[in-house]
Structure formats: structure tokens, C-alpha cells
C-alpha positions as CSV (number, residue, x, y, z in Angstrom):
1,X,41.3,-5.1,-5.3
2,X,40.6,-5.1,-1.3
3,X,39.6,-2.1,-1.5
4,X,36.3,-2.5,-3.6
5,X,34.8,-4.9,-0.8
6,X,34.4,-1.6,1.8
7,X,33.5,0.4,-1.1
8,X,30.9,-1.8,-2.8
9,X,29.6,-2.5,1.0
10,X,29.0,1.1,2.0
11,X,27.2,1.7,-1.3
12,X,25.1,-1.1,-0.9
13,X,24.1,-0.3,2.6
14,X,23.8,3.2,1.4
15,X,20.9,2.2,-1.1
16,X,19.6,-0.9,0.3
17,X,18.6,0.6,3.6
18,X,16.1,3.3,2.3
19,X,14.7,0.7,-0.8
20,X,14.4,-1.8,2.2
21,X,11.7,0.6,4.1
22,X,9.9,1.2,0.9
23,X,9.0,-1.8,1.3
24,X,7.3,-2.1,4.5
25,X,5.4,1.3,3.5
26,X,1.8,-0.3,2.1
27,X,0.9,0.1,-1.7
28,X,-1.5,2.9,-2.4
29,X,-3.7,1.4,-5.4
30,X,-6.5,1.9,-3.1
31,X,-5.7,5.3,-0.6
32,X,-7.1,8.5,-2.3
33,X,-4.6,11.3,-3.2
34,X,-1.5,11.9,-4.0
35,X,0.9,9.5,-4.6
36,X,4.7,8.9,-4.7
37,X,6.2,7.0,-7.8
38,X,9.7,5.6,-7.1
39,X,11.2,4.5,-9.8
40,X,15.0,4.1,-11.4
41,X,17.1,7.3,-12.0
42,X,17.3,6.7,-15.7
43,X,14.0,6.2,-16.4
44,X,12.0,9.4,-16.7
45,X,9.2,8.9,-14.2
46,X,7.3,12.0,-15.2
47,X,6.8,10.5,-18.8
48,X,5.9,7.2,-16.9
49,X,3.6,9.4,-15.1
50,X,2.0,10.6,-17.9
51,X,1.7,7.4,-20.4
52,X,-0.7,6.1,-16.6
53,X,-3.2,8.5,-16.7
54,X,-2.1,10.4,-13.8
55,X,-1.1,14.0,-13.8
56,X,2.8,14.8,-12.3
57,X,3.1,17.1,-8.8
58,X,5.1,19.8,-8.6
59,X,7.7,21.5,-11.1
60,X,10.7,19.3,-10.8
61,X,11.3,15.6,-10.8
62,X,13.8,14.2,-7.8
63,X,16.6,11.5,-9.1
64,X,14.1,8.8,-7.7
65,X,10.8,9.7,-7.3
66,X,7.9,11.8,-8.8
67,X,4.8,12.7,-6.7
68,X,1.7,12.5,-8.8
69,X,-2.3,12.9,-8.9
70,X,-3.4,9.4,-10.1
71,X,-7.1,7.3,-9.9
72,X,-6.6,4.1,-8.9
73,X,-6.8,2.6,-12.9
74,X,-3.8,5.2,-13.0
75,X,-1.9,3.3,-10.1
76,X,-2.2,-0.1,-10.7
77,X,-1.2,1.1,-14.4
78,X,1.6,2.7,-12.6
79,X,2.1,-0.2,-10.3
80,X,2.4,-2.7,-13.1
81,X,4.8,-0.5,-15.3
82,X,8.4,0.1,-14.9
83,X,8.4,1.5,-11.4
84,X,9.9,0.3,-8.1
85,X,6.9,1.5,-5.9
86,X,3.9,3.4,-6.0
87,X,3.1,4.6,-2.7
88,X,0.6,6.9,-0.9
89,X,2.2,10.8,-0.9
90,X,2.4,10.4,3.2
91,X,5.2,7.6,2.7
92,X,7.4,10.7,1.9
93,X,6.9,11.8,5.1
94,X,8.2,8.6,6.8
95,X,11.4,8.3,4.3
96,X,12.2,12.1,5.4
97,X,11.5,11.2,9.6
98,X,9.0,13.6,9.9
């Protein structure tokens, strides 16, 4: 049983560090372009995508996040669903370091 502690630690650091710096990235309800829809692995975010009025990005969906063409009635719709963040396509760029 002591071993779950370091386990359940490391995991938690492991995802709360990258959720914790979508958070200081702004919302983009109000940016034009493209933006980046983060969401829960088991939910399917391109169907999400697509029940908001926006159009999905690119051929594949990561585990996380979909990148999508959305208006802004398509991101507060996406805002206010079942997503974790909607934010403006150049918050992928921060995530990655570039």
C-alpha cells in the first residue's frame, strides 16, 4: 500500500502541471481563428466539435485536444459544453515551448 502514494503523486504531477498552465492561457470566445478544444479523453471532441457549429482541423484527433474553425456563437457553445478549455490555436504553441 506505500507504494501507491509515489505512484498516485507522480501521476498527479504528471497531469496537473500541464492542466494547471491551461489555465493561465486566456479564453478565446473573442480572438479570431483557430482554436484549441481540450477536453476529456473519452469524450469524442470532434463530435463535440461538430454538435457547436464549428468545423474540426486537421485529419486526426489527439487524446486531449481537437483544433477547430469556430465563430465566436461556436465557442462559447463550445465553452459552455463538456469541454475543459477552449483556447486560441497559438496556446498550442506555448504547451509545446515553442
Amino acid at each position: 500500500m506505500s507504494n501507491a502514494v509515489p505512484i498516485f503523486l507522480a501521476l498527479a504531477l504528471s497531469f496537473g502541471a500541464p492542466l494547471l498552465s491551461l489555465a493561465a492561457l486566456p479564453a478565446a470566445t473573442t480572438e479570431e481563428g483557430p482554436v484549441l478544444v481540450v477536453g476529456a479523453p473519452w469524450r469524442d471532441l470532434t463530435e463535440l466539435v461538430r454538435a457547436s457549429g464549428a468545423r474540426p482541423i486537421g485529419p486526426v484527433q489527439a487524446p486531449f485536444a481537437v483544433l477547430a474553425d469556430a465563430d465566436a456563437g461556436a465557442r462559447e457553445r463550445l465553452a459552455s459544453s463538456h469541454t475543459w478549455a477552449v483556447l486560441p490555436a497559438r496556446a498550442l504553441a506555448k504547451l509545446c515551448g515553442a
